[in-house]
C-alpha positions in Angstrom: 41.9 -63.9 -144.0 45.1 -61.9 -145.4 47.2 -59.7 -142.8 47.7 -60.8 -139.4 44.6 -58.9 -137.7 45.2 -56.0 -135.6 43.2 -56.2 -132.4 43.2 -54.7 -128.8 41.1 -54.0 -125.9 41.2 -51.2 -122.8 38.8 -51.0 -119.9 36.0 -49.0 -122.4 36.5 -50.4 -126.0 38.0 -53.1 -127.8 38.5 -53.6 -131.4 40.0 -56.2 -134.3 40.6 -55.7 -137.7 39.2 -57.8 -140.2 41.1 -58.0 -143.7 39.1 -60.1 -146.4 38.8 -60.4 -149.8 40.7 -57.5 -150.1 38.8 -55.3 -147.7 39.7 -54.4 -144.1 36.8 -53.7 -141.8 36.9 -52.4 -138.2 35.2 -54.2 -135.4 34.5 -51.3 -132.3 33.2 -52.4 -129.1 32.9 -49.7 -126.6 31.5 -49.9 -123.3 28.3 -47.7 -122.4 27.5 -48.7 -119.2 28.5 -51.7 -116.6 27.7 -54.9 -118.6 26.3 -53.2 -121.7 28.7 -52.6 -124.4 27.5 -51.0 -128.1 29.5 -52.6 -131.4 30.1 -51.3 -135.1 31.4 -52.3 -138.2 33.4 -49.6 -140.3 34.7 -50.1 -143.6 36.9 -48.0 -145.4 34.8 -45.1 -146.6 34.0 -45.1 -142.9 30.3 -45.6 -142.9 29.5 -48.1 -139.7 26.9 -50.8 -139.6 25.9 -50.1 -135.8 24.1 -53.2 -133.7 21.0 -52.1 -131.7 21.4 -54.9 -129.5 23.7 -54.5 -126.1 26.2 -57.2 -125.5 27.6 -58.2 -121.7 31.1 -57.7 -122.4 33.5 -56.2 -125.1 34.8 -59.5 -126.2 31.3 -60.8 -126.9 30.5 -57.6 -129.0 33.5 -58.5 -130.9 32.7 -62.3 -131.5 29.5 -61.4 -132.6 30.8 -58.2 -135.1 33.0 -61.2 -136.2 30.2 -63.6 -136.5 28.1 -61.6 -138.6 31.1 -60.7 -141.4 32.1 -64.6 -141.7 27.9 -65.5 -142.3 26.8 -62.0 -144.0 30.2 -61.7 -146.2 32.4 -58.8 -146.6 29.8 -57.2 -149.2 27.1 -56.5 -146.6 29.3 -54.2 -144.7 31.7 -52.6 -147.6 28.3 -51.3 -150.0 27.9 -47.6 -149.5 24.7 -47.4 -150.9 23.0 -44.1 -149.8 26.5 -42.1 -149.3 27.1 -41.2 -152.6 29.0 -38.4 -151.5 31.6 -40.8 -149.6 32.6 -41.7 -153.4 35.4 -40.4 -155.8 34.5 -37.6 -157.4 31.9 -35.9 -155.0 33.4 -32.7 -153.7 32.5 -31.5 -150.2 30.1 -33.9 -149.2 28.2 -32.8 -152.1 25.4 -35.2 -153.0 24.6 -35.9 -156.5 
């Protein structure tokens, strides 16, 4: 990893910041009910790779966001295949 990662958690969510190859990614866990907490990955266009699966606590969500970067690679959450209007050149969310 580059930078020094950029983490924190509060009684609702808790998040890290990846930075890899060049490419930060966000790791969200946020708490939706007691014991049941929701994660996603966002990478800089801000599109999020969202988990269906619950975890029991914000710190597990995050091990397992991390999990998934360090066995899927960076390139399965930084491809923004389908928003073509996130890219350069599209002009007000106009698809092409």
């Amino acid at each position: 990893m580059g930078d020094e990662p950029d983490a924190g958690i509060s009684e609702d969510e808790c998040w890290q910041t990846y930075v890899g190859q060049g490419v930060r990614l966000e790791i969200n866990a946020h708490r939706i009910t007691e014991g049941e907490w929701a994660l996603a990955v966002v990478n800089e266009a801000g599109v999020a790779s969202n988990w269906l699966e619950f975890f029991a606590t914000g710190e597990a969500a995050l091990a397992a966001g991390l999990k998934a970067i360090e066995e899927e690679g960076v390139e399965a959450f930084t491809s923004i295949e389908g928003f073509d209007y996130l890219q350069d050149g599209s002009k007000d969310g106009e698809r092409h």
